[in-house]
C-alpha positions as CSV (number, residue, x, y, z in Angstrom):
1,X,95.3,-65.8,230.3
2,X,98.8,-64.6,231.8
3,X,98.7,-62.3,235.0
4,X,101.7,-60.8,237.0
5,X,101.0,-60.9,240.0
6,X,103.0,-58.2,242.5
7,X,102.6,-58.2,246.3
8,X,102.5,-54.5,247.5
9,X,101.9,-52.9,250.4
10,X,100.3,-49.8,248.3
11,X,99.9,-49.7,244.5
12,X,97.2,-46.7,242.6
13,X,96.0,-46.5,238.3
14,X,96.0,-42.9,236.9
15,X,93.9,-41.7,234.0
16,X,93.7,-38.9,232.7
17,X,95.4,-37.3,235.7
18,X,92.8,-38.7,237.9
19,X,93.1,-42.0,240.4
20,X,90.5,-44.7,239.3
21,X,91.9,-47.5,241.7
22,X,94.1,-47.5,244.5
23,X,94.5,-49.9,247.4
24,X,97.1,-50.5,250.5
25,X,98.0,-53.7,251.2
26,X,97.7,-56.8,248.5
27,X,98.2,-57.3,245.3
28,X,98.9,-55.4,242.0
29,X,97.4,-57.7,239.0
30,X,98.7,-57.3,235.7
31,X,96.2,-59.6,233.3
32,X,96.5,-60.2,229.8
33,X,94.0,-62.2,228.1
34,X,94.6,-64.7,225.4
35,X,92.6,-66.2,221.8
36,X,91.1,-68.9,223.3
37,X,90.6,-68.2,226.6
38,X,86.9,-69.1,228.3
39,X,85.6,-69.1,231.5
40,X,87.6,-72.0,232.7
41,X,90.6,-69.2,232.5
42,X,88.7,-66.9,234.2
43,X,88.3,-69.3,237.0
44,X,91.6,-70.4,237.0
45,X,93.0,-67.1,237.6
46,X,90.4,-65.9,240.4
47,X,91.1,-69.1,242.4
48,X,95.2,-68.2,241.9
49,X,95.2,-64.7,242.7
50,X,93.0,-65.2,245.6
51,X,94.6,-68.9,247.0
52,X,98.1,-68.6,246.2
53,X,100.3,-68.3,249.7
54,X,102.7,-65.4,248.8
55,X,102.1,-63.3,252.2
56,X,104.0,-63.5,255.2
57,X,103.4,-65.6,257.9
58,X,105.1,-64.7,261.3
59,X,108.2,-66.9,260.5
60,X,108.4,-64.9,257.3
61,X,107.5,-67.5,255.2
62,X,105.4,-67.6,252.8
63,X,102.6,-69.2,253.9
64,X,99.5,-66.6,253.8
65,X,97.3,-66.4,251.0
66,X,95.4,-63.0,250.0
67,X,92.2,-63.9,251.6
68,X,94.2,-64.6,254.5
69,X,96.1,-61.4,255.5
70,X,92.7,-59.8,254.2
71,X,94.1,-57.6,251.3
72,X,92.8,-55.9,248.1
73,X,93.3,-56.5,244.4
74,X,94.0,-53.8,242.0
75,X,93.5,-55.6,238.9
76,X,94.6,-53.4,235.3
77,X,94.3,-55.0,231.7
78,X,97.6,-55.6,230.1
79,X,97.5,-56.8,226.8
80,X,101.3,-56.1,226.2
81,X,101.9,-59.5,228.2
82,X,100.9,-61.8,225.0
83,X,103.4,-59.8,223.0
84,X,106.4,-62.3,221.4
85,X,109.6,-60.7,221.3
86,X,111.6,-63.4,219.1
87,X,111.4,-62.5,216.3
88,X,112.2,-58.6,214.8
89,X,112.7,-56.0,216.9
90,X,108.5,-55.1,216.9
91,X,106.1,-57.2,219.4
92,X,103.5,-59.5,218.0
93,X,100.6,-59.3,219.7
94,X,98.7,-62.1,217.6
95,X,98.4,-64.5,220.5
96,X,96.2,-61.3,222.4
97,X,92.4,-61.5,222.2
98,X,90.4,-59.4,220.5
99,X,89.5,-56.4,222.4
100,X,85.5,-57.3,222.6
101,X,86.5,-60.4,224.0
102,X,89.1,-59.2,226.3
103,X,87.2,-56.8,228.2
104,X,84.2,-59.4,228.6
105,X,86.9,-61.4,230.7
106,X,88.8,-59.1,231.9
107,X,85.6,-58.3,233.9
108,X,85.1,-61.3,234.9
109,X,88.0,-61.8,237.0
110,X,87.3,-58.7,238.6
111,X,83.4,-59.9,239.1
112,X,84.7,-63.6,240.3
113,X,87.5,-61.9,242.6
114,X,84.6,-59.8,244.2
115,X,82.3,-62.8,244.7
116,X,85.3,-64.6,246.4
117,X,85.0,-61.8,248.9
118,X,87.6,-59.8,247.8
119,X,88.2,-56.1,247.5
120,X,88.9,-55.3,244.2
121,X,89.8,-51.5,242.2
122,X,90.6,-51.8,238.6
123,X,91.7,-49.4,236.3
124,X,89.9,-48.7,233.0
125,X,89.9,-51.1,230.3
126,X,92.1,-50.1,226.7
127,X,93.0,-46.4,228.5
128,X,96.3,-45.1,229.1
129,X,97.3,-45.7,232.8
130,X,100.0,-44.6,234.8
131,X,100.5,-47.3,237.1
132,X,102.0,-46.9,240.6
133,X,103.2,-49.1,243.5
134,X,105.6,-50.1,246.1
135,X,106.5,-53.7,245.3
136,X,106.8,-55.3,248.7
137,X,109.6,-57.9,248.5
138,X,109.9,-57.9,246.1
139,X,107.5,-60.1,245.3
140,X,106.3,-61.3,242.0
141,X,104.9,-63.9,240.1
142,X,103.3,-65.0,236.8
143,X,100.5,-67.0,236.3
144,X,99.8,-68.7,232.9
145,X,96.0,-70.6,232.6
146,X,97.8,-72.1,229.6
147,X,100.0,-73.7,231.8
148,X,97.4,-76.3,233.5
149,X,96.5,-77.8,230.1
């Protein structure tokens, strides 16, 4: 499971010329889910996105995580981010997961980020969004389950 994760201070999904998920402060989740991944990934990434000290403190350090400066999640499916680029000029996306299994935890991270106390929007799962933020930093990291293995 890879996610970008982008600290904003606003951030909004579009469909269809309709907002399904906006929120102020927090952070902007790209996720892209993997063959192979379980619910150990889905863990994995719920307890990153929600522990990992990428706010502010008042030093300006980094020292705050999300649950800490109390901000919101919007969290938008992005299978393009298991696409390999190195060989030919077209993406493969053969390391993606089916779309079936995708979605199932896809949702879960949104379900496990809620549990954790966490407001979360998403936007809508295989649909074309227009994606919007203000990238606060910038700030951004990537987080690979694959990684801890």
């Amino acid at each position: 499971m890879k996610a970008v994760l982008q600290r904003v201070t606003s951030a909004s999904v579009e469909v269809d010329g309709h907002i399904v998920g906006q929120i102020q402060q927090g952070l902007m989740v790209l996720l892209g889910v993997a063959k192979g991944d379980d619910e150990s990934d889905v863990r994995y990434a719920v307890d990153k996105i929600g522990t990992l000290r990428i706010f502010s403190d008042e030093q300006g350090k980094m020292n705050r995580s999300l649950a800490d400066v109390g901000g919101a999640v919007l969290l938008v499916s992005q299978f393009t981010l298991l696409g390999r680029t190195s060989n030919g000029r077209r993406p493969s996306f053969d390391e993606a997961a089916p779309a079936d299994l995708a979605k199932g935890l896809y949702k879960q991270v949104a379900t496990g980020l809620r549990e954790s106390g966490m407001m979360v929007e998403t936007g809508i799962f295989a649909a074309h969004m227009k994606v919007a933020l203000v990238n606060d930093g910038p700030v951004t990291f990537m987080v690979d389950s694959r990684e801890r293995r």
